[in-house]
N, C-alpha and C positions, 0 to 999 in steps of 0.2 A: 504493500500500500504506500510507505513511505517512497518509492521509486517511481510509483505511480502517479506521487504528486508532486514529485520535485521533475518529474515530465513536460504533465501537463501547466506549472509553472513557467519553465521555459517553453514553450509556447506562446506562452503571451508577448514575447518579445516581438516573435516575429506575427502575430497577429496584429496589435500594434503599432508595426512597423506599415500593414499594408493597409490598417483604417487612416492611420496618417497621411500615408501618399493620398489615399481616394478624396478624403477630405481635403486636403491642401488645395488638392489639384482641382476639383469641382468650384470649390471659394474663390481661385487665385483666375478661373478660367473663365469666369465670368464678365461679363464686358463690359467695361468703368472703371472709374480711380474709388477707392474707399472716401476720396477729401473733397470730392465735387458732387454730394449726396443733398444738400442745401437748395434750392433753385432760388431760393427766395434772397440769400443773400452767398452768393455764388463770390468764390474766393478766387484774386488773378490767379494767372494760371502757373508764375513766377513761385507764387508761394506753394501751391500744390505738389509743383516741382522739388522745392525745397523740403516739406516734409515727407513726400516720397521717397528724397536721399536720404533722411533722416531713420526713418525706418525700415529702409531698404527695400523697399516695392517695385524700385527703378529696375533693380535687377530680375533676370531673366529665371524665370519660374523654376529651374532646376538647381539653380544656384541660392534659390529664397529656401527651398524644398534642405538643400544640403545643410546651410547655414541654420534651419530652426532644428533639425535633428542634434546637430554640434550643441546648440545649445538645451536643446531639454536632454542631453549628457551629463551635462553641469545643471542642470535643476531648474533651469531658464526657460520657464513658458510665454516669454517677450513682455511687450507691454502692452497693454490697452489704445486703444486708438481714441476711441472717444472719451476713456476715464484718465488717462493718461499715469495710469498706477500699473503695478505687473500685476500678471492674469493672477500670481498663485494669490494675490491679497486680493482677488475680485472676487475670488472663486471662493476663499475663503470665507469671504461673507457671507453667501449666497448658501453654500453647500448645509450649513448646520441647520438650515429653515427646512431646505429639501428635504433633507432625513427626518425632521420631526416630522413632516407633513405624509413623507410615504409610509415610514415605519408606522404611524398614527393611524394612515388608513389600511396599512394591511392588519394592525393586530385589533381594528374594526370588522373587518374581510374578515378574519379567521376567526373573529369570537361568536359569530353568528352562522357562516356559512359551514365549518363541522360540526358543530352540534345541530343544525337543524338539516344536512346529508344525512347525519345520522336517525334524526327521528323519522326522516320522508322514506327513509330505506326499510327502516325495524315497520312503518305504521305504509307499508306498501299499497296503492288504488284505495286508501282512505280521503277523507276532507283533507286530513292533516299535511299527507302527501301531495294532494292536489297543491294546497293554500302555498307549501312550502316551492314549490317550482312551479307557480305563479308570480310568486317574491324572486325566484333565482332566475325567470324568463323578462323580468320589470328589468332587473339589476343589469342584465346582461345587451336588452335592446335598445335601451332606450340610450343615446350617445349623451356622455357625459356634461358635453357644453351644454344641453340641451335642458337639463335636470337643473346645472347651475344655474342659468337663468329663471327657470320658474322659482328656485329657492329664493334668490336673491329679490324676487318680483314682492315673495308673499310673504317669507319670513324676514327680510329686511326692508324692503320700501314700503310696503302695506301695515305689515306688525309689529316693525321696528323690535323684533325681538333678539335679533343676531346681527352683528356688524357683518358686512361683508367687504369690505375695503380692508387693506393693512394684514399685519399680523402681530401677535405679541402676546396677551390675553389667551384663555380657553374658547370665549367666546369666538374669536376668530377663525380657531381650529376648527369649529363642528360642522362647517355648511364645505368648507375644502375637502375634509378627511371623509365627509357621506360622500360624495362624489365621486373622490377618487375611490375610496373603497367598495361602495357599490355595484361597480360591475366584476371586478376581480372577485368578491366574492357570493356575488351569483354566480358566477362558472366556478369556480370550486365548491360553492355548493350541488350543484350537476357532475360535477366529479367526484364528491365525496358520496355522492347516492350511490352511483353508477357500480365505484369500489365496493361498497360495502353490501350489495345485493349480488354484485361475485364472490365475495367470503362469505357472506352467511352462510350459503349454498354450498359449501365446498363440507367435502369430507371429516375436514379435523373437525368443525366446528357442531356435523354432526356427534362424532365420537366424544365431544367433549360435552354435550347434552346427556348424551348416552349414560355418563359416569356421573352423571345427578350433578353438574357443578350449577350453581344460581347463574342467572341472564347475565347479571351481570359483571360476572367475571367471564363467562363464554365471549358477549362482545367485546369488552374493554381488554382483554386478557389474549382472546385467538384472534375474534375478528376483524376488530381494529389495529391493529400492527399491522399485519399483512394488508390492509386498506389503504396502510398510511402512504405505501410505495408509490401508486400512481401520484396520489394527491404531492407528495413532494418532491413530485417531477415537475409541479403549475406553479408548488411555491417559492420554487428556486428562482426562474424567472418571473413573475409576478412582483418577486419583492425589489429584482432588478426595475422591472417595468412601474411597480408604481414609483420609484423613487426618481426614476430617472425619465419616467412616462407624461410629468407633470407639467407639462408647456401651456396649454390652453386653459389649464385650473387655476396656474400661477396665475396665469393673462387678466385673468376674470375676476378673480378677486384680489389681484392687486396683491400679489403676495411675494415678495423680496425674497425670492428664490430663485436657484440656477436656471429653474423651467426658464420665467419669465426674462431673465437674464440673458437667456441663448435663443429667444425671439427677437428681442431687441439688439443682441449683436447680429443676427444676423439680418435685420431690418436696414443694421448700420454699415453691414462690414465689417464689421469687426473681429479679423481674423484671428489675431492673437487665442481672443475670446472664443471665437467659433471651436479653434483647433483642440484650446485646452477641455472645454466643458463634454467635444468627442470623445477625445481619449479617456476622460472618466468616467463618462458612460458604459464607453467598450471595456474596459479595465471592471469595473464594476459588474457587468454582464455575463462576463468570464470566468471571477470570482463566484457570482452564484451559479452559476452551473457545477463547477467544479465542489461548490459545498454541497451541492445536491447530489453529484457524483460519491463522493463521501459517505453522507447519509443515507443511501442507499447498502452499504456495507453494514451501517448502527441496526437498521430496519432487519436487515435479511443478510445474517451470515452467508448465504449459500450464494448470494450472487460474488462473480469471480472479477479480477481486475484481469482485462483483455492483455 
């Protein structure tokens, strides 16, 4: 196992290496200067000139591409073009909001969506079942900007019960974290069902009825373990994707995060910005899969490392 992750570790270099290029190159190919984005108060062309040599734009895209690599070696993710600070103290800012906000809506997502896979599965063609994947078919359809607006319609402008501007407060938290949470966990609530109506059914789970053990140590004991494998196959990347999923929730409610951070650089050009907030996306995406690779061994001894 240890070989197997000081592996796929290295790997990520070179992974990395070619969301870098793709990103760079897509930003940098684009047609226009990042310093003539203004129309309203358009800068000579003298001076655009001059801060293009200043942060090296002048130069020819393989040479921009070699020169940012040399430096994210030395720890140099440039500077900002519009903040005129380096990316890692813009990112820094941004990044601690992100993670409240994802980690807040996935342990939203997960506090509701398996326990109620689980009761829709045990209480199978009931109400119960129905009600619960009608909740997990809401969570999952309906697109997220879409929900934020009505919230923001009737629990903020109408009832003025919840701020939805800013962040800081819990108040602030609950209209971002049901949004974002809500459709990751309606689909793991459809994946926790789905799991758990293949284990109940399976053999051990019979044998272990068989030997008089109570309900509920048969489910919590047999049949939930073995459930939990698929389900921590969506929570690996889910928790990548809500943290790093949140562009349009930042947007909308105004919330000083890298989402809304990496819309507006890229509204600006802002490549420094663009390049760094990519790689820690991918870096991030990486990582959870490989924990999920992992925990896959904690779950089920039996599965082998290829």
């Amino acid at each position: 196992m240890l070989r197997y992750v000081i592996r796929r570790l290295l790997l990520i270099i070179p992974t990395m290496f070619f969301v870098a290029l793709i990103t760079f190159s897509l930003a940098h190919l684009a047609p226009g200067n990042p310093f003539d984005k203004n129309p309203n108060r358009p800068m000579p062309q003298e001076t655009i000139d001059r801060i293009s040599r200043f942060y090296g734009v002048d130069q020819p895209i393989p040479v921009q591409f070699i020169t940012y690599l040399g430096n994210i070696l030395h720890g140099d993710l440039g500077i900002s073009f519009t903040r005129r600070t380096p990316v890692v103290d813009v990112i820094g800012q941004g990044i601690g909001t992100t993670f409240q906000l994802g980690i807040g809506a996935l342990a939203f997502a997960l506090a509701f969506s398996i326990p109620l896979g689980i009761v829709s599965a045990l209480k199978q063609n009931t109400m119960i079942d129905y009600l619960s994947m009608l909740v997990a078919t809401i969570g999952t359809t309906i697109p997220g900007f879409v929900l934020a607006i009505f919230l923001i319609y009737i629990f903020g402008v109408n009832l003025h019960l919840l701020p939805f501007v800013g962040w800081g407060s819990w108040q602030h938290m609950v209209m971002p974290m049901f949004v974002l949470g809500l459709g990751a966990g309606g689909f793991l609530t459809r994946i926790t069902r789905a799991s758990m109506l293949e284990a109940i059914r399976q053999d051990y789970v019979r044998t272990a009825r068989s030997k008089g053990l109570q309900e509920r140590a048969v489910i919590v004991g047999h049949a939930l373990k073995n459930a939990l494998i698929p389900i921590a196959t969506i929570i690996g990347p889910a928790t990548a994707g809500l943290i790093t999923g949140s562009f349009i929730i930042e947007s909308l409610f105004n919330v000083p995060g890298m989402g809304r951070l990496y819309v507006i650089s890229i509204l600006a050009r802002d490549y420094p910005i663009i390049m760094g907030t990519t790689l820690l996306y991918a870096f991030l995406i990486m990582i959870a899969n490989l924990t999920v690779d992992i925990v896959y061994g904690v779950l089920d001894p039996r599965i082998k490392v290829a």
